[in-house]
Backbone bond lengths (Angstrom), bond angles and torsions (degrees), N, CA, C in turn:
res aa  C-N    CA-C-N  psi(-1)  N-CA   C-N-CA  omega(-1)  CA-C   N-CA-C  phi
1 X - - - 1.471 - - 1.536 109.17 -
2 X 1.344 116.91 126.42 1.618 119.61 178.17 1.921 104.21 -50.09
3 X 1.429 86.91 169.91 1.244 97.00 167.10 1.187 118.96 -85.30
4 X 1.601 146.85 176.84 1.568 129.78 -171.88 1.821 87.33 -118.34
5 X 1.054 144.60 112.82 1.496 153.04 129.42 1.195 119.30 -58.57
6 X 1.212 94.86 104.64 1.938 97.25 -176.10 1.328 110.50 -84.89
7 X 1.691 120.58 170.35 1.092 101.90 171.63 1.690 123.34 -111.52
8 X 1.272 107.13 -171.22 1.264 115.75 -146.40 1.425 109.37 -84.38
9 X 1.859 126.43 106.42 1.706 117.44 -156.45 1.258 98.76 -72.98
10 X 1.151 95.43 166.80 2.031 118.71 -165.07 1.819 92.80 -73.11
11 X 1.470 96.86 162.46 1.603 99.37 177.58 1.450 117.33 -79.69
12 X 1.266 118.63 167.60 1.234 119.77 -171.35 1.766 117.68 -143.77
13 X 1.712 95.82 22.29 1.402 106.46 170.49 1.432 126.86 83.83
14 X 1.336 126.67 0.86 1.305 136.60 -167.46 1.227 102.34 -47.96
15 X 1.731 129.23 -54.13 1.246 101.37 -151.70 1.584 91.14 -108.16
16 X 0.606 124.84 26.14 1.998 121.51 161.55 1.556 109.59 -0.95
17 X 0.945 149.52 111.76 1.152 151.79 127.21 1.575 97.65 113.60
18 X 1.183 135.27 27.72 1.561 142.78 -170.40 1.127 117.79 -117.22
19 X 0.939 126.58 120.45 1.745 135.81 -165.70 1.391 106.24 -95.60
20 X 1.129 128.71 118.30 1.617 151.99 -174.33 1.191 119.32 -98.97
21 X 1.618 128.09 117.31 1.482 130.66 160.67 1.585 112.57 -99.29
22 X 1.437 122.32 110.93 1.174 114.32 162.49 1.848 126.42 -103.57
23 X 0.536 95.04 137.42 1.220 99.19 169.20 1.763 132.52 -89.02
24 X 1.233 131.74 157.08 1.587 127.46 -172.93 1.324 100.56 21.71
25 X 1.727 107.71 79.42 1.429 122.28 -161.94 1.459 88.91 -114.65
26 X 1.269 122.82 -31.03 1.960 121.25 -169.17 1.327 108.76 -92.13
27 X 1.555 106.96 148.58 1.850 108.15 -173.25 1.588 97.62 129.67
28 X 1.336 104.75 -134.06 1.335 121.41 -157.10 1.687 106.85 -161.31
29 X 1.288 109.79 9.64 1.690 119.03 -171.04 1.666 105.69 -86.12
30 X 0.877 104.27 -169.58 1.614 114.80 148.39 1.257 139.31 -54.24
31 X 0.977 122.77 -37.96 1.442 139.79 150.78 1.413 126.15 -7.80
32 X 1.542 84.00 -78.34 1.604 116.91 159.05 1.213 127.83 -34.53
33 X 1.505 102.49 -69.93 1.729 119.22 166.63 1.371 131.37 -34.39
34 X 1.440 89.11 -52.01 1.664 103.73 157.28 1.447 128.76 -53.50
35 X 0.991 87.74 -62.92 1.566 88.47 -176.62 1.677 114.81 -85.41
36 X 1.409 123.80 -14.04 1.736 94.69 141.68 1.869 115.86 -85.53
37 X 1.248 111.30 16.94 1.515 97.36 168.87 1.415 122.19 -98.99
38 X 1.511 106.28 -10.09 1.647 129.69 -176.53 1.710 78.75 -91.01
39 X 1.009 156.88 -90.57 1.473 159.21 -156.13 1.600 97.68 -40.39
40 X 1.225 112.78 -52.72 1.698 109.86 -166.51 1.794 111.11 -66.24
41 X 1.463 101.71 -32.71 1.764 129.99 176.81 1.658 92.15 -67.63
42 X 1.308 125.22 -23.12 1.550 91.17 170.40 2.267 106.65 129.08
43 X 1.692 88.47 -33.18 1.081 105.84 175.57 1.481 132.43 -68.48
44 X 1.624 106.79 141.54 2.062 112.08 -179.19 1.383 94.33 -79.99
45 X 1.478 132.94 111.85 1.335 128.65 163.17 1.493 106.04 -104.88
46 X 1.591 93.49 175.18 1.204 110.05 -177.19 1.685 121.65 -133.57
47 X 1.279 148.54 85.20 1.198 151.65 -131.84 1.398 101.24 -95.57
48 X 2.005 108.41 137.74 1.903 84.54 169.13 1.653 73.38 -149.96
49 X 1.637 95.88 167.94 1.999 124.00 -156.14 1.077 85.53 -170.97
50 X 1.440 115.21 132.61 1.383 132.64 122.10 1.131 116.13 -6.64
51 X 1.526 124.75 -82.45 1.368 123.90 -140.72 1.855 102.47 -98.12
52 X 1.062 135.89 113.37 1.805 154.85 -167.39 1.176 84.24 -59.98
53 X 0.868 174.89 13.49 1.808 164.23 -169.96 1.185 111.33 -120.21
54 X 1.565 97.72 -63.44 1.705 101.50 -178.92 1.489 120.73 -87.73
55 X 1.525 111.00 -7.58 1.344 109.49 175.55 1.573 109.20 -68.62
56 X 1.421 98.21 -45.07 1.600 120.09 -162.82 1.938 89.13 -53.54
57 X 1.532 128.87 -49.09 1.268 147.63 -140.70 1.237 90.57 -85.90
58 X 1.324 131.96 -59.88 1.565 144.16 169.66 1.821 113.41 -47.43
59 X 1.053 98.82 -23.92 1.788 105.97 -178.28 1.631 88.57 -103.29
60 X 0.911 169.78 -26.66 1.444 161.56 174.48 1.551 84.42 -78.10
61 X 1.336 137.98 -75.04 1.538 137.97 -160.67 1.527 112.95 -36.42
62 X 2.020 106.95 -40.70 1.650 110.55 -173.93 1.552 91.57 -96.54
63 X 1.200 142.58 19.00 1.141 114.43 143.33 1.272 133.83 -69.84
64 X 1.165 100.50 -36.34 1.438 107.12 176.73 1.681 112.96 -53.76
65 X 0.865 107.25 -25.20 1.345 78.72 168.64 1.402 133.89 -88.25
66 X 1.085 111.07 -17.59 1.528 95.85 167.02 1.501 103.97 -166.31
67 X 1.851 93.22 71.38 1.371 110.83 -176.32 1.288 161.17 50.70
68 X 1.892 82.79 -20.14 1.422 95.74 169.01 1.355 132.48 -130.06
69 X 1.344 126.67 151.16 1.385 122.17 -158.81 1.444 119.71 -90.62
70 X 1.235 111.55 135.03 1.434 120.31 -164.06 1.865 91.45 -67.03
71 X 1.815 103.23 170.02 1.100 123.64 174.90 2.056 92.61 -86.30
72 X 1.431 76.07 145.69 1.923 90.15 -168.47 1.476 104.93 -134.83
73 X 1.875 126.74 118.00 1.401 106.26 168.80 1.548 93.38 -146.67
74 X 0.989 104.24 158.79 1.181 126.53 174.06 1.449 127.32 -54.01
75 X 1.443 144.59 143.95 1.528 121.57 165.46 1.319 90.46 168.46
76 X 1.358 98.80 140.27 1.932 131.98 -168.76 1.673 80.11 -120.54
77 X 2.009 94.44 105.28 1.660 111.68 162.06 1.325 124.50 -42.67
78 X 1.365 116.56 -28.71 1.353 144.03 -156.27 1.863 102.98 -92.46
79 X 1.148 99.78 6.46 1.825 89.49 -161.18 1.495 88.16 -145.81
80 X 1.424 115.27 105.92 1.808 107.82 178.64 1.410 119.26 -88.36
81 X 1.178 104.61 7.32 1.807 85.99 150.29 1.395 122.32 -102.10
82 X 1.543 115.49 -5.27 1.493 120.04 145.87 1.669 113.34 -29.14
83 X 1.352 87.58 -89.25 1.782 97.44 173.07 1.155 130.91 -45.10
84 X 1.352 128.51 -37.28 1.392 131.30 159.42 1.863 98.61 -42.95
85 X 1.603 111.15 -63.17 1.511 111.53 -165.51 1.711 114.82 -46.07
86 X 2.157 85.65 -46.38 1.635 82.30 -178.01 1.888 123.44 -55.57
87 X 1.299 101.18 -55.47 1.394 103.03 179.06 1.517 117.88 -53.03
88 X 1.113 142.74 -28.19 1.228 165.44 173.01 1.962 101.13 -52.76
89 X 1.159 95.82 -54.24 1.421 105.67 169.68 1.478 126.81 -74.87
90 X 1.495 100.71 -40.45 1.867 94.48 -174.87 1.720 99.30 -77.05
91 X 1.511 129.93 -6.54 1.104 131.22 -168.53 1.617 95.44 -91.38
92 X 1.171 115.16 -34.05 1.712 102.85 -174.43 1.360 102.79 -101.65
93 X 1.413 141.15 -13.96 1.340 136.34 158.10 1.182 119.88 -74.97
94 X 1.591 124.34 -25.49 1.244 118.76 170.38 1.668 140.52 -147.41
95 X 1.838 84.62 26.65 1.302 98.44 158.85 1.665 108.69 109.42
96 X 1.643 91.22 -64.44 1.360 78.39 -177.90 2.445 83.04 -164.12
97 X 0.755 102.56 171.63 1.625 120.18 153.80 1.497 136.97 -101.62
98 X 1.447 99.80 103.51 1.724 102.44 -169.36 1.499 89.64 -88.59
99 X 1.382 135.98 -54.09 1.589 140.81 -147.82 1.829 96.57 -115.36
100 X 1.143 123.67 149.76 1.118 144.59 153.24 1.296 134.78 -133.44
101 X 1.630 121.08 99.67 1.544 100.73 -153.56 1.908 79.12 -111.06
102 X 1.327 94.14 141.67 1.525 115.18 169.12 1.449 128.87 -92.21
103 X 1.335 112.18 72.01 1.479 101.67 -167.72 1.527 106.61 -109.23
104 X 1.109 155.58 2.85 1.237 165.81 123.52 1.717 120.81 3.32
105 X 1.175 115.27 95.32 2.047 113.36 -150.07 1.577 81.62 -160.62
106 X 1.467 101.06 158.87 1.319 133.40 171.23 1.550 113.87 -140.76
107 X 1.563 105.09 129.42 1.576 94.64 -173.78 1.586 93.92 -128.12
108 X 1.194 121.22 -169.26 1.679 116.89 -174.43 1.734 102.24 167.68
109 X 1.367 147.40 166.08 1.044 152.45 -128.16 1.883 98.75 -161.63
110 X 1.435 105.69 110.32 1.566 122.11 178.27 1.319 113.36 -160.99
111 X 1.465 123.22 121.65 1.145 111.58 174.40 1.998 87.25 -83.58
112 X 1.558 63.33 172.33 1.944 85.97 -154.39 1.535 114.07 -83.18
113 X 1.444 108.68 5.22 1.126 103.02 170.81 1.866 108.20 -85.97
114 X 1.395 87.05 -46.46 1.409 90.93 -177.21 1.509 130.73 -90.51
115 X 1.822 103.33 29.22 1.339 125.77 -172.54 1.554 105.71 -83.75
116 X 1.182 127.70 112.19 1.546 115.98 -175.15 1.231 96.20 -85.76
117 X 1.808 116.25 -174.46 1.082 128.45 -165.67 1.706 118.43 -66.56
118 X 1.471 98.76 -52.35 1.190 123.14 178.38 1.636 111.41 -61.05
119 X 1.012 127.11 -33.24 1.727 125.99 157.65 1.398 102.91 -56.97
120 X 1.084 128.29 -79.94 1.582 132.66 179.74 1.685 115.43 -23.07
121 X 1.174 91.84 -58.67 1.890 107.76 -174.60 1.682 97.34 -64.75
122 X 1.089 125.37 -83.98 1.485 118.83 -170.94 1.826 117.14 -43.85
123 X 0.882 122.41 -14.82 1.470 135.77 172.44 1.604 118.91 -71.77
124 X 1.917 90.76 -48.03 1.742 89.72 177.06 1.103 104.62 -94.63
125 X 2.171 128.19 4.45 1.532 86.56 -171.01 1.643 99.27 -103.23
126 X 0.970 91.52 -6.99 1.862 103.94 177.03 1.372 119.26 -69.41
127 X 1.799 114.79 -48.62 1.310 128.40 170.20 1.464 113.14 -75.37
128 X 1.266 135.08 -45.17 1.120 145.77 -165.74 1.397 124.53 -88.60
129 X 1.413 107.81 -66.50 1.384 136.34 -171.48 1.878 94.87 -77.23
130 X 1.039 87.66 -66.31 2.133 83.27 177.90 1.623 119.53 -51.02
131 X 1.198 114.06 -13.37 1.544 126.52 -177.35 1.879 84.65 -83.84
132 X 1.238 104.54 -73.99 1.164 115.38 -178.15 1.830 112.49 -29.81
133 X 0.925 111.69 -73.25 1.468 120.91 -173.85 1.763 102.40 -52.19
134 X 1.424 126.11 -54.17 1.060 92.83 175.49 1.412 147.11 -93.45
135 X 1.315 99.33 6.66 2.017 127.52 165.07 1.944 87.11 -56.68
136 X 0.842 89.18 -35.56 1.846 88.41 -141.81 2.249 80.78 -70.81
137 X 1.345 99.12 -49.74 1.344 100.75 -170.98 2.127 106.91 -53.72
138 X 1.420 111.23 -41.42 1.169 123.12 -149.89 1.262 84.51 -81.77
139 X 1.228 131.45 -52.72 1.937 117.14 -174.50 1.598 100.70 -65.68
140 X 0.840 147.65 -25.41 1.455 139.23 156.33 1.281 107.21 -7.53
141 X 1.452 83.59 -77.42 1.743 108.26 -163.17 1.129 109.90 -70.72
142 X 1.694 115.84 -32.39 1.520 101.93 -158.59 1.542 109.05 -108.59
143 X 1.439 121.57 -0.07 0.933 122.45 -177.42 1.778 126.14 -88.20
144 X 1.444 94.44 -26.45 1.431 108.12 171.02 1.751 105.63 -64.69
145 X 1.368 104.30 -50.88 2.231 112.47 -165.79 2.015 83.79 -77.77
146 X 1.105 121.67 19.01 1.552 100.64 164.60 1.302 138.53 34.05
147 X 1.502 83.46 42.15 1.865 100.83 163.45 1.613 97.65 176.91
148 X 1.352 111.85 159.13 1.516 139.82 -179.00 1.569 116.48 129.98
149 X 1.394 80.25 154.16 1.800 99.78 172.97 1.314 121.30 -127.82
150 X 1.871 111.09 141.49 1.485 113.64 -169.74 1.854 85.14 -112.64
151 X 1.040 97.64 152.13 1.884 121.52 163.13 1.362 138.23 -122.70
152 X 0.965 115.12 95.17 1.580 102.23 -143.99 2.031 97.70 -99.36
153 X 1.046 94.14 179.32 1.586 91.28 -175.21 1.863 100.42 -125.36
154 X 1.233 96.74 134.45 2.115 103.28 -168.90 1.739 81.93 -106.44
155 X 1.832 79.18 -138.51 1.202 120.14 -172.71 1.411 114.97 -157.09
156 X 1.526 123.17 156.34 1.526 126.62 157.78 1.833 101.46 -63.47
157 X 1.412 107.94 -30.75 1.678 119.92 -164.99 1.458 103.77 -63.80
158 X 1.929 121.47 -5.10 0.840 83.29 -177.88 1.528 106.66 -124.34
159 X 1.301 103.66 39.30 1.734 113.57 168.36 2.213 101.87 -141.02
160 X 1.836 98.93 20.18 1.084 76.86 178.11 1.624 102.06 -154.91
161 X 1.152 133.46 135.52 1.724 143.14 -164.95 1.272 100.04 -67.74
162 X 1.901 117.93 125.52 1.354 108.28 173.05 2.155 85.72 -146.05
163 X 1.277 90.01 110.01 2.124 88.17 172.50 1.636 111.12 -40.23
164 X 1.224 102.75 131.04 1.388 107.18 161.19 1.715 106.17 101.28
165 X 1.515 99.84 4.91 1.896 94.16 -168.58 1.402 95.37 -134.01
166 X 1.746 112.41 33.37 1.497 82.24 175.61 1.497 131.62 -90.33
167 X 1.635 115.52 6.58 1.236 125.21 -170.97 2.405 84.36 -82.22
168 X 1.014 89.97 -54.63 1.864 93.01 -172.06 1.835 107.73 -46.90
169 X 1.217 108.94 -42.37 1.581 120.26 -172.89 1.190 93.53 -74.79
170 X 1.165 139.79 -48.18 1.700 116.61 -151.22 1.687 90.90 -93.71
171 X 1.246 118.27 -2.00 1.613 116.55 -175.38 1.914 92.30 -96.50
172 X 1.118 133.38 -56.76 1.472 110.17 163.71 1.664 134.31 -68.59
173 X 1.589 109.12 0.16 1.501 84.61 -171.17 1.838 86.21 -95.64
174 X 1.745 109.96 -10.68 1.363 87.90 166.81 1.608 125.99 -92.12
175 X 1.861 113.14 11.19 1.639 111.18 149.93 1.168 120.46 -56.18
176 X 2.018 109.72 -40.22 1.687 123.30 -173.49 1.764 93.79 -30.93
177 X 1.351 89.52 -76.00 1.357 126.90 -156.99 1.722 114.76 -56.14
178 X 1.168 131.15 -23.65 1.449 152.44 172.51 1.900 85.24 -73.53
179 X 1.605 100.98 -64.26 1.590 96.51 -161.03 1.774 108.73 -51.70
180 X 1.251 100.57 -44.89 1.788 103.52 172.47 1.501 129.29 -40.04
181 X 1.731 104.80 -43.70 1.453 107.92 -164.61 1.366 89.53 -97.51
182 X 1.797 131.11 -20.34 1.420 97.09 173.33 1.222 117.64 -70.96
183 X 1.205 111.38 -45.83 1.433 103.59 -176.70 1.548 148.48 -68.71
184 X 1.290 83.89 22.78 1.524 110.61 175.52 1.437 121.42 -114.67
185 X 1.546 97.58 -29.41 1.504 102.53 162.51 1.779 115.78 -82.92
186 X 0.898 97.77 -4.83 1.691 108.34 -169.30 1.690 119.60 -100.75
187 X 1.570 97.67 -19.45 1.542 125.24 -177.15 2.008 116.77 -47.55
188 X 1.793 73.92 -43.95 2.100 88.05 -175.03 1.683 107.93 -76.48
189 X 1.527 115.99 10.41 1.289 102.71 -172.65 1.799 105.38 -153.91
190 X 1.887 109.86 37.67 0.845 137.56 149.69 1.661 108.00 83.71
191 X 1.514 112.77 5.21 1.342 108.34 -162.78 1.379 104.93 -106.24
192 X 1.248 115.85 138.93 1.540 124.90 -160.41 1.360 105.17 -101.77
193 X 1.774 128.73 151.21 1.648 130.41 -177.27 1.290 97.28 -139.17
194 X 0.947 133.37 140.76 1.296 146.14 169.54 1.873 108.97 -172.00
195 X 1.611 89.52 163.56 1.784 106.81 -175.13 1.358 98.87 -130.40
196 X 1.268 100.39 169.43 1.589 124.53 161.14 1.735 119.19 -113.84
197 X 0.967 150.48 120.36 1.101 144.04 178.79 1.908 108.03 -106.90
198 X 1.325 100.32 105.15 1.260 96.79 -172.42 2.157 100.60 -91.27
199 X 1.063 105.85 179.13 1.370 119.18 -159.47 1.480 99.36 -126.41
200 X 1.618 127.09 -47.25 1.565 120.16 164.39 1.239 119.67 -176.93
201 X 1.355 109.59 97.81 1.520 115.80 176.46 1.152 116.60 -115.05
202 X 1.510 119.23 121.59 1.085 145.70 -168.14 1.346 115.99 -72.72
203 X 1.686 121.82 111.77 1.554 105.99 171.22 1.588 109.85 -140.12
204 X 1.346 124.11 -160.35 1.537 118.10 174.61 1.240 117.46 -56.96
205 X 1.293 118.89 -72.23 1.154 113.66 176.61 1.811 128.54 -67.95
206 X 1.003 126.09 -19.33 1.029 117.99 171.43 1.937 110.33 -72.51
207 X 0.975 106.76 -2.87 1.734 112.37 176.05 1.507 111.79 -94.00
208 X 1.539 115.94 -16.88 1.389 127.59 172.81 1.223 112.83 -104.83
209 X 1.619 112.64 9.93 1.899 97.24 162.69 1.581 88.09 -147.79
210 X 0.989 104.94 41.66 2.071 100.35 156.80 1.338 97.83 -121.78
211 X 1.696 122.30 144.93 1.104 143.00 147.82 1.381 112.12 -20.84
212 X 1.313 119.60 151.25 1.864 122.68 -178.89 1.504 103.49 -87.33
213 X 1.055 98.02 134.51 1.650 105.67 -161.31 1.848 151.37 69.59
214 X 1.534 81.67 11.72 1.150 110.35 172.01 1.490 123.06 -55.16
215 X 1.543 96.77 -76.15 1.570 114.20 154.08 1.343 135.87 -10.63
216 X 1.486 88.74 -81.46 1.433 105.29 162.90 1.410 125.99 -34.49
217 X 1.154 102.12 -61.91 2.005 119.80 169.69 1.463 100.34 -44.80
218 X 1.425 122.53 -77.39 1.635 113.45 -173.10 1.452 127.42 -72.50
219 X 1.647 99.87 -7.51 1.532 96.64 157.92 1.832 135.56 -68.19
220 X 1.489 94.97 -14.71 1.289 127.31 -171.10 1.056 128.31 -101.59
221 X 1.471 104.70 -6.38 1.741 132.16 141.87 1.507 129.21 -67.34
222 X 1.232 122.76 -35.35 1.207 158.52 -177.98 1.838 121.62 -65.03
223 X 1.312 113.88 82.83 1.346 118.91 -158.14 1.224 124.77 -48.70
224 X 1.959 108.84 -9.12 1.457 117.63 -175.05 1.337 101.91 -117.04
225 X 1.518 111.02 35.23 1.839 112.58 175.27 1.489 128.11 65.93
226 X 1.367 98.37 -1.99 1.694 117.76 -148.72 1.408 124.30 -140.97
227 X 1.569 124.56 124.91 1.447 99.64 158.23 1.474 130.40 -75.06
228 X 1.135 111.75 167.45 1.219 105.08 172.79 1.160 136.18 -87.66
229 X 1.588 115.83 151.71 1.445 121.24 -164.78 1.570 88.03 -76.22
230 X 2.130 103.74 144.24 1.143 130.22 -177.98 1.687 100.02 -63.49
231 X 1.321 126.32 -49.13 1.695 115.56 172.65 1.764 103.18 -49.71
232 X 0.990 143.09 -48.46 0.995 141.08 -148.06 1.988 101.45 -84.54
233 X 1.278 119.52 -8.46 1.362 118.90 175.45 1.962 91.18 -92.64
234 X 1.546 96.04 -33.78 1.745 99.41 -156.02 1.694 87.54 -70.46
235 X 1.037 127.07 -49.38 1.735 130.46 179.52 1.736 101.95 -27.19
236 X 1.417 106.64 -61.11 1.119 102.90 -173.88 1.228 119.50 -74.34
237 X 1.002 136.82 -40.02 1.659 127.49 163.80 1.509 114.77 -55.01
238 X 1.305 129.58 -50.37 1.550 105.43 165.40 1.234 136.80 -82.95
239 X 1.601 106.31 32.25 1.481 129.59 159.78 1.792 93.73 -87.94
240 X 1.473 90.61 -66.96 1.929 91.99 -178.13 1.619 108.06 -42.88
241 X 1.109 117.28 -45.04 1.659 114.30 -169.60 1.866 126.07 -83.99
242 X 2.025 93.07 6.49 1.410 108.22 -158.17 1.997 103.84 -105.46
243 X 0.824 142.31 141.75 1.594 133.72 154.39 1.296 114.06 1.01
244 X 1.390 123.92 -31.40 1.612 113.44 -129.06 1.524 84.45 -116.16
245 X 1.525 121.34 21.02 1.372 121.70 -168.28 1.755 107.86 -138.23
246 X 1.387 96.23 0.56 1.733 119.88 -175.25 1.525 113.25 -29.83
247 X 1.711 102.76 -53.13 1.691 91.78 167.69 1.630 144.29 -91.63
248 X 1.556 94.02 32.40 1.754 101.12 -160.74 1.599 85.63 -113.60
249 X 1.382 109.65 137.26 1.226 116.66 163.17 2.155 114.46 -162.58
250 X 0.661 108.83 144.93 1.869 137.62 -152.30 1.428 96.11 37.72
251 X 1.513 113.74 51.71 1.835 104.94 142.89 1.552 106.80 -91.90
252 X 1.596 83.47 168.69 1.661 120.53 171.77 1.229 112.90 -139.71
253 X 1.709 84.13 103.29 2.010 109.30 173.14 0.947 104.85 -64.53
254 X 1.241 146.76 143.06 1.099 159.57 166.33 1.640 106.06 -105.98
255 X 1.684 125.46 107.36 1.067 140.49 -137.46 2.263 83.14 -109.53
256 X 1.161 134.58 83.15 1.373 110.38 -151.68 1.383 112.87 -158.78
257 X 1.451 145.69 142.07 1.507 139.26 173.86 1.463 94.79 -123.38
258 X 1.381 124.16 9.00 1.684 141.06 -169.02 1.566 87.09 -68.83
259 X 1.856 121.18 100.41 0.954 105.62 135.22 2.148 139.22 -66.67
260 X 1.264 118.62 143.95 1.602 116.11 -161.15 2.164 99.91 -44.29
């Protein structure tokens, strides 16, 4: 018997008048989801990717919904005058940054013996270090104007043992852990941190760099038969990034039907 995938409820305005930075916004990931679910919620976002093709493709896609095209720039997490550039931009295109969702990660498959250095390093500085760099950029801004919220994107990987992921796991359980201490330093000046740790959402590309049968295996963990639909991780982050989340700060949602 299939699994039942429901569909995706209509918006209901949360982020009305809230200006959105996403990050690894182009593709078919989460990213994406997000940031047409921050657009459908009401919100002026602003999308940024690595790769100029698909960002550009992903900003034509959220027009469609309501005609108009998001702000789009470029920026490698990994490179801080990237981030300096990006923020620099969503501040003069759109005023200012209320939301920052951090979804920008690299994952990849090594058992750890035979994980060289250079696998390891690009994993944490993309997952880790790029989370890092732009928390660090976004309380800048948002901590002085005394209010905003960052959202960062984890993992189940990083409160839970899976072979072959330990460069990806130790790079989100230290997002967990980034999300904790910002948001404690960030607390006295109204700005909120929190993550989602999703458990398995299935998209294009993540089906072209997992092992064959991978899937399958952790789909089969999964109490609702199923991974989860990428809106359905993005739902919950623009709950985290919405009013209706005002008193939560350095949690980790756990986005998940993953029985242990």
């Amino acid at each position: 018997m299939a699994a039942h995938v429901p569909v995706c409820p209509p918006a209901h305005h949360l982020l009305d008048g809230k200006t959105v930075l996403v990050t690894a916004a182009a593709g078919t990931g989460i990213g994406f989801a997000t940031a047409k679910r921050c657009v459908e919620e009401g919100a002026t976002v602003m999308i940024s990717d690595i790769h100029e093709r698909r960002l550009n493709d992903a900003a034509s896609k959220l027009a469609e919904i309501n005609g108009r095209r998001p702000f789009a720039q470029i920026c490698n997490v990994t490179r801080e005058p990237d981030v300096q550039t990006l923020f620099a931009a969503a501040i003069a295109d759109m005023g200012r940054v209320d939301v920052l969702i951090n979804n920008a990660g690299l994952g990849g498959f090594a058992p750890l013996v035979e994980m060289t250095d250079e696998q390891w390093q690009v994993v944490l500085d993309v997952t880790l270090n790029g989370t890092f760099r732009m928390t660090r950029a976004a309380l800048r801004h948002m901590m002085p104007r005394g209010s905003g919220v960052i959202v960062n994107n984890a993992s189940v990987l990083g409160w839970r043992a899976q072979a072959g992921q330990a460069h990806y796991a130790a790079a989100k359980a230290g997002v967990m852990a980034l999300t904790r201490c910002a948001a404690m330093e960030a607390a006295k000046a109204n700005v909120r941190v929190n993550a989602v740790s999703p458990s398995l959402a299935v998209h294009e590309f993540l089906s072209k760099v997992t092992p064959p049968g991978l899937i399958e295996e952790l789909t089969a963990r999964e109490a609702f038969g199923r991974a989860a639909e990428t809106w359905e991780v993005a739902n919950v982050m623009v709950f985290l990034a919405s009013d209706y989340s005002s008193y939560m700060t350095g949690e980790i949602v756990a986005v998940s039907s993953q029985h242990p």
